[in-house]
C-alpha positions in Angstrom: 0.0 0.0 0.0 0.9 4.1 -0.3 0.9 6.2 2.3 -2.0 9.4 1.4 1.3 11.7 1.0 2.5 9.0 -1.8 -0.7 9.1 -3.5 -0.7 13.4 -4.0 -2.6 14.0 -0.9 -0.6 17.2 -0.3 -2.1 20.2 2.2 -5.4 20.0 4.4 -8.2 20.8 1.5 -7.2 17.5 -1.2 -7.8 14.8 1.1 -11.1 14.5 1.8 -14.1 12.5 1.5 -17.5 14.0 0.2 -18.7 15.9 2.8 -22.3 14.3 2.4 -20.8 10.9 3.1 -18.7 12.3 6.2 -22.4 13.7 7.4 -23.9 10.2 7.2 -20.7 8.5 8.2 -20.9 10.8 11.6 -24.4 9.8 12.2 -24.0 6.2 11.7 -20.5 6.2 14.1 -22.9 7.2 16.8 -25.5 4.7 16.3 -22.6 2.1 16.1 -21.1 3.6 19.5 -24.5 2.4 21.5 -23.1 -1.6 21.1 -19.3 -1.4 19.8 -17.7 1.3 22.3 -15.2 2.7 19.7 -17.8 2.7 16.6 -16.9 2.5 13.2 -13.3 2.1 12.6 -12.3 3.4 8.8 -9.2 1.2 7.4 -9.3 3.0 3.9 -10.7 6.5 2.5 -9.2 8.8 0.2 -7.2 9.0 -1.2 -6.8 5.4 -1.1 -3.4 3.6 -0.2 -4.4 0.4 -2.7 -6.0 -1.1 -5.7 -10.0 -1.3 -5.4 -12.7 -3.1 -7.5 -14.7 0.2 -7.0 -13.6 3.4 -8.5 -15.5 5.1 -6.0 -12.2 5.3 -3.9 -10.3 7.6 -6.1 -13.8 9.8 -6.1 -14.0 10.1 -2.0 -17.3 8.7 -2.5 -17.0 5.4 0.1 -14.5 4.3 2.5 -14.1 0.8 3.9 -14.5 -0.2 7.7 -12.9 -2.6 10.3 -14.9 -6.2 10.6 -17.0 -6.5 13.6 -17.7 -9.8 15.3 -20.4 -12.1 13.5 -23.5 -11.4 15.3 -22.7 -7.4 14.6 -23.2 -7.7 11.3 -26.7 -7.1 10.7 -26.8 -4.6 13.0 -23.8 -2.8 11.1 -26.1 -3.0 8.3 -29.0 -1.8 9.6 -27.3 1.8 11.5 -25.8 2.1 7.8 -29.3 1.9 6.1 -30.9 4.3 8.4 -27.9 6.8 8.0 -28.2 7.4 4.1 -25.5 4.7 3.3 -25.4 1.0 1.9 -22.9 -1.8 4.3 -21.8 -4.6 2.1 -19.7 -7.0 4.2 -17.0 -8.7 2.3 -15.6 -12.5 2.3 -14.0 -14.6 0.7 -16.2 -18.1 1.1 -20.2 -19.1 1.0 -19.0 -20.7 4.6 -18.1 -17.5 5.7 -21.1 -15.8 4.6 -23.6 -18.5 5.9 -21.8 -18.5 9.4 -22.2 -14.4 9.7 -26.1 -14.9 8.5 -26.0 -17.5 11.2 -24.5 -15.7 14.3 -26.5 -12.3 12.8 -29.7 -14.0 12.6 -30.0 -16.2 15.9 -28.9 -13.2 18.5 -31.8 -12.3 20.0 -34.0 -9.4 18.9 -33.0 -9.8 15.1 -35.8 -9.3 13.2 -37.8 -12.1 11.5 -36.6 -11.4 7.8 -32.9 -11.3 8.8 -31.7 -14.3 6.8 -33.9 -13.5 4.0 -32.0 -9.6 4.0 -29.0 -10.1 4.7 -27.5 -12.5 2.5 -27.6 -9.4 -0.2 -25.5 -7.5 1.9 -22.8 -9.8 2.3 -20.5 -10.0 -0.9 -18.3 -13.2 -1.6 -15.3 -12.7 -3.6 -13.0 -15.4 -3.8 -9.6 -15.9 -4.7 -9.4 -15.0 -8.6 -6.4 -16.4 -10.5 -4.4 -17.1 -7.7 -4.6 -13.6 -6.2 -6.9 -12.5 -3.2 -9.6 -10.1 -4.2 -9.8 -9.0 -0.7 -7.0 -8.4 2.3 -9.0 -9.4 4.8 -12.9 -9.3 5.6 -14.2 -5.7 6.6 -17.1 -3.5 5.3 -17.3 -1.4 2.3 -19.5 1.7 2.8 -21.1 3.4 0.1 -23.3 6.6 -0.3 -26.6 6.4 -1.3 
């Protein structure tokens, strides 16, 4: 990866996300804050430090967050919907993704339609000629 200096992020005005998305990414740090004490953690924004499958990087227009634990994830998903912005949670297996719907799903107080929603939310990309397509899980957070 670059640093932000390495990829011409030079002074305090060219390094910035949208300022929309910074609005919803605000609100949804404090809904995240009532069950993970530190909220949303951002691992990549802009400008960003690595390749990405979404040009949206190099625009400012989504960032990615830390993983949670499991039975976060729907919850994750949930405080991003009702701030403005879309939480796809990235893996690289269907064994992955079927073990987050799991722990999601059975915690109590998820709702009734949680399997049936969240599986679209959850993104599986697999190893693709031999190279990873992602480091490691974590969330990918898009304005709507």
């Amino acid at each position: 990866g670059k640093t932000a200096s390495q990829n011409g992020c030079k002074g305090s005005g060219l390094c910035q996300i949208d300022r929309n998305l910074n609005s919803k990414l605000v609100s949804f740090h404090d809904k995240v804050k009532k069950y993970i004490s530190a909220g949303i953690y951002v691992t990549e924004a802009y400008p960003p430090t690595r390749e990405h499958q979404n040009d949206c990087h190099w625009a400012g227009l989504c960032v990615d967050i830390r993983k949670v634990s499991d039975n976060q994830v729907h919850s994750v998903i949930s405080d991003a919907q009702s701030s403005g912005l879309k939480a796809v949670f990235e893996v690289e297996t269907e064994a992955r993704k079927n073990a987050i719907i799991t722990a999601s799903c059975t915690r109590v107080g998820a709702p009734s339609n949680c399997r049936s929603n969240l599986g679209e939310f959850i993104a599986v990309l697999p190893p693709k000629d031999g190279k990873r397509q992602i480091n490691e899980e974590h969330f990918s957070i898009y304005n709507q």
